[in-house]
C-alpha positions in Angstrom: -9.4 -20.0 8.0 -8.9 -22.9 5.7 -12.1 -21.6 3.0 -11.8 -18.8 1.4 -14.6 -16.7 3.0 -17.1 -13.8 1.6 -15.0 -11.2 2.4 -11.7 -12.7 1.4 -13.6 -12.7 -2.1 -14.8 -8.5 -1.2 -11.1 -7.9 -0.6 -10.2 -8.9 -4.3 -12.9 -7.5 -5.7 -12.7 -4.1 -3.7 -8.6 -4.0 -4.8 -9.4 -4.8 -8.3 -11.7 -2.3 -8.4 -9.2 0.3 -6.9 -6.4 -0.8 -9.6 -9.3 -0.2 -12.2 -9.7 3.4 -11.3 -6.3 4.1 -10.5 -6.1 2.6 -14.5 -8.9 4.9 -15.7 -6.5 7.9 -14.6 -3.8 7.1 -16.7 -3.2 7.9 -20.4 0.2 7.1 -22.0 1.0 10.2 -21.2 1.3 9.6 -18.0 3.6 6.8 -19.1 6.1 9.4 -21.2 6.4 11.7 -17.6 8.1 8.7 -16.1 10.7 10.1 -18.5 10.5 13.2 -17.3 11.2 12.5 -13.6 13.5 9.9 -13.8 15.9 11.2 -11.0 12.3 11.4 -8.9 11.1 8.2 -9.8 14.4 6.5 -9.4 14.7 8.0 -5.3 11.1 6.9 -5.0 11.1 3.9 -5.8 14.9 2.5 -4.5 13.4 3.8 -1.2 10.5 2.3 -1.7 11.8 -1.1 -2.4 14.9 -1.5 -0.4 14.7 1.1 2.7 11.1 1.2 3.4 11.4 -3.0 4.0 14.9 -3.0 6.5 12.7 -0.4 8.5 10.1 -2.7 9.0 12.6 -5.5 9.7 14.2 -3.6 12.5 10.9 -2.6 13.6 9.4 -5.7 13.8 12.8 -7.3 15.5 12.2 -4.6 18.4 8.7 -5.1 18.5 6.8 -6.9 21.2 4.4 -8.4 19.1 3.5 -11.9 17.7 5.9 -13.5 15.1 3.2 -13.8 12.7 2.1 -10.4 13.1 6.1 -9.1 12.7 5.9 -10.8 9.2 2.5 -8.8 8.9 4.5 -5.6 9.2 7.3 -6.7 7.0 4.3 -7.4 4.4 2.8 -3.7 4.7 6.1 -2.4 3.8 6.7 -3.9 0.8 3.2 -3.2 -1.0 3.0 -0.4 -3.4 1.4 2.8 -2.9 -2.2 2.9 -3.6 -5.4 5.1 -4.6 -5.0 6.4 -1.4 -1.6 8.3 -1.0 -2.4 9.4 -4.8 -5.6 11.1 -3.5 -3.8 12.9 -0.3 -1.2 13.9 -3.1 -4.2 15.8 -5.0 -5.3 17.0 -2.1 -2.4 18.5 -0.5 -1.4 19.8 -4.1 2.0 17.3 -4.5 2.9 16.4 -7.7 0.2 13.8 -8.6 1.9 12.9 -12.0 5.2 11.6 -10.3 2.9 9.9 -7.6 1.2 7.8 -10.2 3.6 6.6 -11.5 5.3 5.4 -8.5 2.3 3.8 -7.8 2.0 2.4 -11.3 5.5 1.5 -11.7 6.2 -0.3 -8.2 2.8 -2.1 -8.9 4.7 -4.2 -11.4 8.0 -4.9 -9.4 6.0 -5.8 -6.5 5.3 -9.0 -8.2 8.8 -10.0 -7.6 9.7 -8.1 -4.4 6.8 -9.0 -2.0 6.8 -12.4 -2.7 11.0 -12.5 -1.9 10.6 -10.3 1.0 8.1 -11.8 2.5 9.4 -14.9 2.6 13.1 -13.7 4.2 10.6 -12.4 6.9 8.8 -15.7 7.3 11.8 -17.6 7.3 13.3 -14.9 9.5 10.6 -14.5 12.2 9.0 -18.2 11.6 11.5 -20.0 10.4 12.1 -23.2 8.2 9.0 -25.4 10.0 6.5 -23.4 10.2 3.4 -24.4 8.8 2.6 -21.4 6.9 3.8 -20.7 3.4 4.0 -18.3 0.8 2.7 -19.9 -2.6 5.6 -17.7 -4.5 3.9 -18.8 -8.2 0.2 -18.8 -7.2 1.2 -15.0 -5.6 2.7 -13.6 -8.2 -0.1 -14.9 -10.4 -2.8 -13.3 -7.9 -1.2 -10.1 -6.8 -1.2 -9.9 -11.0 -5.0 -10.7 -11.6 -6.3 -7.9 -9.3 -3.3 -5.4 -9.8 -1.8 -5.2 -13.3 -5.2 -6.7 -15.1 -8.0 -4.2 -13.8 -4.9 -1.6 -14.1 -4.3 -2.3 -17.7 -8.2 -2.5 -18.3 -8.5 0.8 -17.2 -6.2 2.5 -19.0 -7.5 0.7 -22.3 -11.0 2.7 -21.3 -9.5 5.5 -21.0 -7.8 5.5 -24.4 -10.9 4.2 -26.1 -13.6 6.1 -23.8 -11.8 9.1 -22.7 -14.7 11.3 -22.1 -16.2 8.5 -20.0 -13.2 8.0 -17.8 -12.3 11.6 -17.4 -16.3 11.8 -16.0 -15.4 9.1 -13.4 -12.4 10.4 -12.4 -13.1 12.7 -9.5 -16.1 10.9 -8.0 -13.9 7.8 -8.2 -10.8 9.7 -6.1 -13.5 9.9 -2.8 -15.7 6.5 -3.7 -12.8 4.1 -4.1 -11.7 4.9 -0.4 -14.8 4.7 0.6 -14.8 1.2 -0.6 -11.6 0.4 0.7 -12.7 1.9 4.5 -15.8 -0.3 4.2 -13.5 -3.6 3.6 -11.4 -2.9 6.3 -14.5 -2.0 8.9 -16.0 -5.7 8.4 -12.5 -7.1 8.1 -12.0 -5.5 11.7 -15.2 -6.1 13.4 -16.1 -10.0 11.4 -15.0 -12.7 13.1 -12.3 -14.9 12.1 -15.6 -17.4 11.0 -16.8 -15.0 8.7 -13.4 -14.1 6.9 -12.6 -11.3 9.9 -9.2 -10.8 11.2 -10.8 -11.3 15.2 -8.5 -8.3 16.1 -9.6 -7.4 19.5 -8.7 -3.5 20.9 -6.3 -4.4 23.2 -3.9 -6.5 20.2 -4.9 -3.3 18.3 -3.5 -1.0 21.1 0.1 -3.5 21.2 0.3 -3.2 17.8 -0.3 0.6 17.3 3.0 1.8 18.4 5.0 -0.4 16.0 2.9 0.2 12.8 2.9 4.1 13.7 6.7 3.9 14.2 6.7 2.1 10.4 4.4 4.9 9.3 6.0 7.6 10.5 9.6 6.6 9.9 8.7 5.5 6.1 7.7 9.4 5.5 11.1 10.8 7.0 12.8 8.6 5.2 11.4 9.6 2.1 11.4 13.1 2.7 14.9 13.2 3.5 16.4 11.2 1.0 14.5 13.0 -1.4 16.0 16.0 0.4 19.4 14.5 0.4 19.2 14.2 -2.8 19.0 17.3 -3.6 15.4 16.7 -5.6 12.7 19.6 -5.1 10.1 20.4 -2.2 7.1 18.9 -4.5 8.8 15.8 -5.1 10.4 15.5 -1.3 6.8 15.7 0.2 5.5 13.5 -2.8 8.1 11.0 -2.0 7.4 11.1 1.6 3.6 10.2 1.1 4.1 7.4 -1.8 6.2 5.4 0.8 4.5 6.2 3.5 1.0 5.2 2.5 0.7 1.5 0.9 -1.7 -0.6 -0.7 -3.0 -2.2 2.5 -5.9 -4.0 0.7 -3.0 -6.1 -1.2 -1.8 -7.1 2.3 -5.0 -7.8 3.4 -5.3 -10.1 0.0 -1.8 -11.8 0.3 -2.4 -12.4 4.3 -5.9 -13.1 4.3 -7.0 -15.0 1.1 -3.1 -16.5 -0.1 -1.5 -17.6 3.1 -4.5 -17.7 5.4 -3.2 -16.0 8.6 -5.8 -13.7 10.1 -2.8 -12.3 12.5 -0.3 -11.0 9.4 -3.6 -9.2 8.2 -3.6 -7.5 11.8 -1.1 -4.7 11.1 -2.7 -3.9 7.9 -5.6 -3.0 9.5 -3.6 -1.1 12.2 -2.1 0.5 9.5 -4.8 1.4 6.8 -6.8 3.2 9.6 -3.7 5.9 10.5 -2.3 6.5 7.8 -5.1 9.1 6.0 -4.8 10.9 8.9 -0.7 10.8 9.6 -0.1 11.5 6.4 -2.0 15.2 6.5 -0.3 15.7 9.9 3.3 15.2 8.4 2.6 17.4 5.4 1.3 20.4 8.1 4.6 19.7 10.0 7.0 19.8 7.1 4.5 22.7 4.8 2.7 24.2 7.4 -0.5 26.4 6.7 0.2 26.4 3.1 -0.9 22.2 3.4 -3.3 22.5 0.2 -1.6 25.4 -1.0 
């Protein structure tokens, strides 16, 4: 994968995209809540950053899978939350405010954190020679283009078009994922020649069990530090979906398209097609029938 293929290209486009919805969304309103929720936001996020990523390090030291894939996993982990959990958080009636902007928020630190992170892992799991590398500038640079950019675009239509925006905003909760579940189906069925990852259902099947055990233990952890710390139901199950879900198309974007490695994008894929559907299950478990009450 030394070119940069059609669909690396769709990836970018499809996140930027996202990031300029998610942006459309926002007023600075929505900036003046982060006051508002700053114990919230402050759980959230520190679990977010530094829990979320030693899970997937243990994880991926237990795991049975390839050490370019283990660094995969450490990448999932450290991308922010996306369109995604903010939709279930509508849906299931969490508090959508705090969500966004955890989302918002962490979108900006990632630009320091994933690129750190994911180079402990690499230099953990692949160590000093291997021939893949982590452009840290050309990364940060990137992961800002197709993130902050559209993001801050958005919000500047919103303040000057608000009627506009607020007509987009619904249809854009169910289209953007849409999108999203479209980039990931030719990223999973292309062939590495085409910009494809090549995963084949057997790697997907000895993957599975690692990137559900990521999944699953990055909602318990948020639920029950936010528990722990004393914060309230709406926020614990909020928490609990912000760091569960991530932003799996900015994996795909730093695997695929910055460091060229078709297996690190593997557990994003893995990961992007559970986690819509573990994340309703753990909200039944922990809120039972009362799940969009």
């Amino acid at each position: 994968m030394s070119d940069i293929h059609l669909l690396d290209i769709l990836v970018n486009a499809v996140l930027a995209i996202i990031m300029l919805g998610l942006g459309l969304t926002l007023t600075r309103k929505d900036f003046g809540k982060i006051l508002i929720y700053p114990k919230a936001i402050i759980v959230g996020l520190s679990t977010q950053i530094f829990v979320i990523p030693l899970i997937a390090f243990i994880i991926a030291m237990i795991s049975g899978i390839s050490p370019e894939q283990k660094v995969g996993l450490v990448l999932v982990s450290t991308c922010a939350s996306g369109a995604s959990s903010n939709l279930i958080t509508h849906l299931v009636r969490g508090n959508v405010a705090l969500a966004i902007s955890m989302t918002t928020l962490n979108s900006f630190i990632t630009l320091i954190t994933l690129p750190f992170i994911v180079s402990m892992a690499m230099l953990f799991f692949l160590g000093s020679e291997s021939k893949i590398s982590l452009p840290v500038f050309e990364t940060i640079l990137q992961i800002f283009l197709v993130t902050i950019v559209p993001a801050s675009i958005g919000v500047y239509i919103r303040h000057i078009f608000t009627n506009f925006a607020i007509g987009l905003e619904k249809p854009l909760k169910f289209i953007l994922p849409v999108f999203l579940g479209l980039v990931f189906s030719f990223k999973i069925f292309g062939t590495e020649n085409q910009g494809g990852s090549g995963i084949t259902f057997s790697e997907g099947m000895h993957i599975f069990p690692f990137v559900l055990m990521l999944n699953a233990g990055a909602m318990t952890a948020g639920y029950y530090i936010a528990k722990m710390m004393k914060l309230n139901f709406l926020n614990q199950f909020t928490i609990a979906i912000e760091v569960g879900l991530h932003n799996t198309a900015l994996a795909l974007l730093v695997a695929g398209t910055i460091m060229k490695s078709s297996e690190m994008e593997k557990p994003a894929l893995i990961y992007a097609l559970i986690t819509f559907f573990t994340a309703f299950l753990f909200i039944y478990i922990i809120k039972g029938k009362k799940i969009f009450k």
